[in-house]
N, C-alpha and C positions, 0 to 999 in steps of 0.2 A: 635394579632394572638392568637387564641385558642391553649389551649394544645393538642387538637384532630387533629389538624393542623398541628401538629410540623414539621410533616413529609414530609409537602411543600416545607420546606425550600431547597434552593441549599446547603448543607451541610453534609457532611458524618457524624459528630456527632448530628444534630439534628434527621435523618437519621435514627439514631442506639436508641438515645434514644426515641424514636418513639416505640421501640419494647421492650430495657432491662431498661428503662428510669424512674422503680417506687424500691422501698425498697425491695417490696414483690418479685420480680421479680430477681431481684439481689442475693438475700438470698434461692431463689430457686435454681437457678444457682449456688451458693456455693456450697448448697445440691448436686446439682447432680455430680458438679465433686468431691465433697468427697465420691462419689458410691453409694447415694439415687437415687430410680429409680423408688419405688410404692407410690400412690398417700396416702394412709393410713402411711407412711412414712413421707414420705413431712410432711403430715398433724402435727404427732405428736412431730417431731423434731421442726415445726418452730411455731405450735402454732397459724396456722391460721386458721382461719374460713373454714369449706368447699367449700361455694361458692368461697369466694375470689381465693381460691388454686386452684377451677377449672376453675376458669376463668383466669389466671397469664397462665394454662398450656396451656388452650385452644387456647390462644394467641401466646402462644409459639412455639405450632404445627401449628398454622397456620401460621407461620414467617418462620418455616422450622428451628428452631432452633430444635427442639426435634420432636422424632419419636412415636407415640404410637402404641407399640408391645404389641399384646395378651400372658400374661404367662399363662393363668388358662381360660378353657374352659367354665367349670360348677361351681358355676358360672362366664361368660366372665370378666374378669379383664385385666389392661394394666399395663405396665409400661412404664415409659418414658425413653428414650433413646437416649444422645444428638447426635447431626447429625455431619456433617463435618461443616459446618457453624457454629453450637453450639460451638465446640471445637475451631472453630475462638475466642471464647469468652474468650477461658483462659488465654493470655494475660491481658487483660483487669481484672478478676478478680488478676490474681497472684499482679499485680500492685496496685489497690485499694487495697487489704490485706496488702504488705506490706507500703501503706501508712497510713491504721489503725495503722498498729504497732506502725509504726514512732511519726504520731500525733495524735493518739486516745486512745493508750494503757494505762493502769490503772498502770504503774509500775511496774510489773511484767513480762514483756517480752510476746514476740509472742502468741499467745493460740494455732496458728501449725506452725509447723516448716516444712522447704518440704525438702526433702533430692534425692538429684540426683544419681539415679540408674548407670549410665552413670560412673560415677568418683568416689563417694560413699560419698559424701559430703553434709552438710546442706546446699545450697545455698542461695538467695537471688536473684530476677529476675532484672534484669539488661537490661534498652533500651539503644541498639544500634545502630549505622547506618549499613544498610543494603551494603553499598560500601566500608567501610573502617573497620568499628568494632568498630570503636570509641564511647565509651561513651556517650549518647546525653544529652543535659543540655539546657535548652532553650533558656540560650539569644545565644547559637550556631546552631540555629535552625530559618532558613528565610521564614515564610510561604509565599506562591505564590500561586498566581493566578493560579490553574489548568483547565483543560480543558471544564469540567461539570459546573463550574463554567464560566467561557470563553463563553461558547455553551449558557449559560443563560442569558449572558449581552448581550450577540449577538441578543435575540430575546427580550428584552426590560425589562429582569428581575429584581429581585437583588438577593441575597442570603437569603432575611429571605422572598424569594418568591416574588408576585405582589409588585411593587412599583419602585423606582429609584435607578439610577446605584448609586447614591451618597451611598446609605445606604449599608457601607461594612465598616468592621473594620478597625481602621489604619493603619494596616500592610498590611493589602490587600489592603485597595486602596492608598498604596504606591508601591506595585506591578503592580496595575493598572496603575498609572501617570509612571513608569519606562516603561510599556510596549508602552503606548503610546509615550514615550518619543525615543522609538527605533523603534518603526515602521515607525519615522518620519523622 
């Protein structure tokens, strides 16, 4: 499969990284939730190329992650401005940061620290389960077969798109032989 492809796949992560799935994209995305918002901005904090920047945003707005709002008339300029989908992404970054910290850091500790308005505390973001609060870890965590999934073996799929049911991870397709094993 092509990397242009990715986004065939039956997969919520190949899916995702389909849209925020390159360096330049990601560190855009840092930018804009640290309050970067103009494209001369972007440019000079991360050091990329014009094209490249405009085509990561172009992308961006066409995925409906980010909004391009006119600030300045004459002459016409934008800013970007993430959307509610966008802000679906801060998860996702909070979590990669503080896994830089953990296994990328130079010895010196965090380079930001986030501090919660809320309680007035430096935190550290923390996944939970959504039903109980419980800390999640992954060998406590059973991934299954869900429905998108389901709906695609049903019509002769597999998950990394065209081909056969066999081709699914071992976790899934021990999900699978469990489901078959009770429907029987």
């Amino acid at each position: 499969m092509r990397w242009q492809d990715i986004d065939q796949q039956v997969c919520s992560v190949a899916r995702s990284l389909a849209v925020v799935g390159d360096r330049w994209t990601l560190l855009v995305l840092r930018d804009a939730f640290l309050g970067t918002r103009r494209f001369e901005d972007f440019q000079r904090q991360l050091g990329i190329s014009r094209h490249r920047l405009s085509d990561r945003l172009g992308k961006l707005v066409e995925a409906g992650v980010f909004n391009r709002v006119p600030y300045q008339q004459r002459p016409l300029r934008h800013e970007y401005r993430l959307t509610r989908k966008g802000l679906g992404l801060y998860p996702v970054l909070m979590t990669l940061a503080q896994w830089g910290d953990e296994w990328a850091g130079d010895g010196n500790g965090p380079p930001v620290q986030y501090h919660h308005r809320g309680c007035g505390s430096t935190m550290q973001p923390v996944m939970s389960c959504s039903e109980c609060g419980e800390r999640l870890q992954p060998g406590e965590v059973t991934p299954q077969i869900g429905p998108g999934l389901r709906a695609a073996l049903a019509e002769g799929e597999s998950m990394y798109g065209s081909g056969s049911r066999s081709l699914l991870p071992p976790f899934l397709q021990k999900s699978l032989e469990q489901d078959s094993q009770g429907a029987a």
